[in-house]
N, C-alpha and C positions, 0 to 999 in steps of 0.2 A: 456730158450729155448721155454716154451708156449708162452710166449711173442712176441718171434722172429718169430715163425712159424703165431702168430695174425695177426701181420702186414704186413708181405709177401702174407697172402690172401690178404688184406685189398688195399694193391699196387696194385696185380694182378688183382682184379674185378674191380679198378677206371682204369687200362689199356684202352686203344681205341679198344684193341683185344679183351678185354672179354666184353666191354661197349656196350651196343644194344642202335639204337638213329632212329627215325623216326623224318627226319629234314622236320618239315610241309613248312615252305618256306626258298624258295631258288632260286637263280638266276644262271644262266648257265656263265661259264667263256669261251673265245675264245680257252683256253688250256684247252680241255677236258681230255685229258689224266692225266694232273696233277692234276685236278681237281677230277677226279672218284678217284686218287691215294690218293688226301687226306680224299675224304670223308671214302674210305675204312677201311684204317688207324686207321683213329679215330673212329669207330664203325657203322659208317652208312650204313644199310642195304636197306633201303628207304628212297627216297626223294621226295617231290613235287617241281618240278621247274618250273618257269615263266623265260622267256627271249624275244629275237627276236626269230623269225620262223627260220633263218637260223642256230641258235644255237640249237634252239630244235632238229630240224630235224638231229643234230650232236650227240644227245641223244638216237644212237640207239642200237638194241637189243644185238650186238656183246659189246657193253661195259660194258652192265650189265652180262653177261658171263663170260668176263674175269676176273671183280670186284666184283662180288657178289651183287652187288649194283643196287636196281629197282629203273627205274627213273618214276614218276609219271609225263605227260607234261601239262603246263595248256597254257593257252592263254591272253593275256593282252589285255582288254576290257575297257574302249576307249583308243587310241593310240594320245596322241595331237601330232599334227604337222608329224605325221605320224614315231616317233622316239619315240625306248625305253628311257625313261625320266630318267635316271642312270648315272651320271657322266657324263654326254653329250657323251654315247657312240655314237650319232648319228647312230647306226643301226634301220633298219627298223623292226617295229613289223611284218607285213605282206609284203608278196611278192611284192603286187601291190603298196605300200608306202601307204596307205591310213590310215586315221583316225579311222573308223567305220569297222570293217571284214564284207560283204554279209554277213547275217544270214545263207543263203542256204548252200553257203561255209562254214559253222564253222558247220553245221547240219552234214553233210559232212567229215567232219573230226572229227565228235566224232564218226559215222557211222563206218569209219577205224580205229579205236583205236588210231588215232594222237592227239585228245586232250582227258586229262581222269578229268581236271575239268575247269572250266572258272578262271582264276587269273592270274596276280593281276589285277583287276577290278581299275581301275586308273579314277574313277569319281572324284573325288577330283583335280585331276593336268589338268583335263578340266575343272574345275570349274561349274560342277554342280552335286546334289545330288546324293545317291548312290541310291534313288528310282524314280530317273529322269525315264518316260516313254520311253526315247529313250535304255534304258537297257532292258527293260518289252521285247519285243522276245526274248532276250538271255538269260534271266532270264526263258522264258515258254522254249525252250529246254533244262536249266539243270535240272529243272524238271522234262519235260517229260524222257531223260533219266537219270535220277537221279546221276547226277552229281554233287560234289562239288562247290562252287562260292566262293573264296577265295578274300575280299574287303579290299583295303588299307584304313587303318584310320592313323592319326599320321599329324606330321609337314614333309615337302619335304626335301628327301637329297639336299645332295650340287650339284652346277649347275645341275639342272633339266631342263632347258630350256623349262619352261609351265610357260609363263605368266599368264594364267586364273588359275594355282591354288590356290585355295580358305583351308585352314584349317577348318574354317566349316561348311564346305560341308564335313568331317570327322564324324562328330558327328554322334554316332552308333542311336539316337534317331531317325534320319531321316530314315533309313533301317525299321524302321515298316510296313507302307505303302506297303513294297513291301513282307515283311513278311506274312502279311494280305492277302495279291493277291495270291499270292505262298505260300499257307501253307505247302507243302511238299517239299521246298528248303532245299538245305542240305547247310546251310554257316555256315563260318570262318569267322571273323574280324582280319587281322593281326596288330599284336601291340597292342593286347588286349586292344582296341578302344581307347589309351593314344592320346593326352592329357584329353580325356571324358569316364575317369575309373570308375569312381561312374555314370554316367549314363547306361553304357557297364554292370556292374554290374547288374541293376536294369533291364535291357533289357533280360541278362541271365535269371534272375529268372523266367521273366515271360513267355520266350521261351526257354522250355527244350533244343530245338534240336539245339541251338547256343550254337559256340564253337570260340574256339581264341584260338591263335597262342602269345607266347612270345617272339618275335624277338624284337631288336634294347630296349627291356626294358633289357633282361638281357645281354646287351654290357653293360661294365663300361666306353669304353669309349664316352660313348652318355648318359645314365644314371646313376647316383653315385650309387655305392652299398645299402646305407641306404634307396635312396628312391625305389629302387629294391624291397628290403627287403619287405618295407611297403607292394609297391603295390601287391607283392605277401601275404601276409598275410592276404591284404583285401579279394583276391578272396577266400584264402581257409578258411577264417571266415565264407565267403558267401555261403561256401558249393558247388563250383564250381570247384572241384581239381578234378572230371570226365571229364572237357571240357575243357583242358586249353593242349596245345602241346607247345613242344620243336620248336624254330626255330631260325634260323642264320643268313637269310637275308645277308648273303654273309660275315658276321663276323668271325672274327676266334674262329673256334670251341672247340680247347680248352678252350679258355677264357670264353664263351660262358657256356661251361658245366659245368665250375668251379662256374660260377656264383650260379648256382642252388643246384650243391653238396654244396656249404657254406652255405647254407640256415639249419638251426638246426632245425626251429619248424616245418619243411616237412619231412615224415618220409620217410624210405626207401622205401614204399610201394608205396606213395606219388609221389616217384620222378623217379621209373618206370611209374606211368601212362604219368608223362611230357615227358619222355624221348622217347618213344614209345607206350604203351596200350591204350591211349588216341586217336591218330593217326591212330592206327591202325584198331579201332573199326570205327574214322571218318570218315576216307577215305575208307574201305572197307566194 
């Protein structure tokens, strides 16, 4: 009977109802209503999402009411070809179609609490560094209001339709530069800077206040379990298991969570800070 009664918690706390999950990146679906209903579902209480503007702007405060669900909205900075870069959704990041947002305009809208951090930062799928100077304004506004800048690192999904991008122009090594400039930036690398984990690593140590996001590492079906495994055990060798969040990058979330519960040498303590305390501290 103690037995049985064990593992009936044990079911109950891995549920999506009792699971608390702070999904640091994520991307808006055209069916928002199914989309808040799954994130609900499965324990998400917050999220950070990147999309087009007209998806964001479908992120609003009636759906977190009715879901329990706060959406955090970020902004994609640079836009090539003036299309969110995602399975050739061919929507527009911004209204006007444009590549680059007006700086005044995005000052502007973090002004009205329409954007609450700058990402995903898509220098890489234009093909130049993530501390290219033409960042350096939007880089001095999330600063000055001390917001988030969430940078894609990693290899491009499928059909992206951005010929300039460049893989390394990923490399977390180049982000010092602007580190240096902007000491009081608050960033994320999402994809915890793979395929440049041993440099991202060495980047953490030397910058307390950089943090990364696990998206598309813990997909199995993009990365195998084993080397999952590894690369999480590098960071928490490294002593980095205060800066490392949960995220989906639009993957299915079970599959996703499970990755991380299967992980044995992360303790329970370990995998609330990935799951939400990590995020929580980041982003607020």
């Amino acid at each position: 009977m103690r037995y049985f009664v064990i593992v009936t918690a044990l079911l109950i706390s891995c549920s999506g109802k009792d699971r608390k999950i702070f999904d640091a990146h994520l991307h808006g679906d055209p069916d928002l209503e199914k989309q808040f209903q799954t994130l609900h579902t499965s324990g998400v209480y917050e999220a950070a999402v990147s999309s087009g503007w007209e998806i964001q702007q479908g992120f609003g405060i009636e759906h977190n009411q009715v879901s329990g669900v706060k959406i955090l909205h970020g902004l994609f900075i640079p836009c090539p070809l003036g299309k969110v870069p995602y399975s050739q959704q061919k929507r527009a990041c911004y209204e006007n179609g444009n590549e680059w947002p007006e700086v005044a305009w995005v000052e502007q809208q973090i002004k009205e609490k329409k954007i609450n951090f700058m990402g995903e930062v898509l220098t890489q799928y234009y093909g130049i560094s993530s501390s290219d100077t033409l960042m350096y304004p939007y880089y001095a506004l999330a600063e000055k209001y001390n917001i988030p800048v969430g940078l894609h690192t990693g290899s491009a999904g499928p059909d992206h339709g951005c010929p300039d991008f460049k893989e390394e122009m990923g490399n977390p090594l180049l982000l010092q530069s602007t580190l240096n400039k902007f000491p009081k930036l608050r960033v994320w690398l999402m994809h915890a800077g793979a395929p440049f984990v041993k440099e991202f690593i060495e980047m953490m140590k030397a910058n307390p206040g950089l943090y990364a996001d696990i998206s598309v590492l813990n997909n199995p079906v993009i990365i195998p379990p084993a080397d999952f495994s590894s690369l999480m055990k590098s960071f928490i060798d490294a002593g980095l298991e205060d800066r490392l969040m949960f995220g989906t990058d639009n993957a299915d979330i079970e599959t996703t969570t499970k990755a991380i519960e299967q992980l044995e040498f992360v303790s329970a303590k370990q995998k609330e800070k990935l799951f939400f305390k990590n995020a929580e501290r980041f982003f607020h």
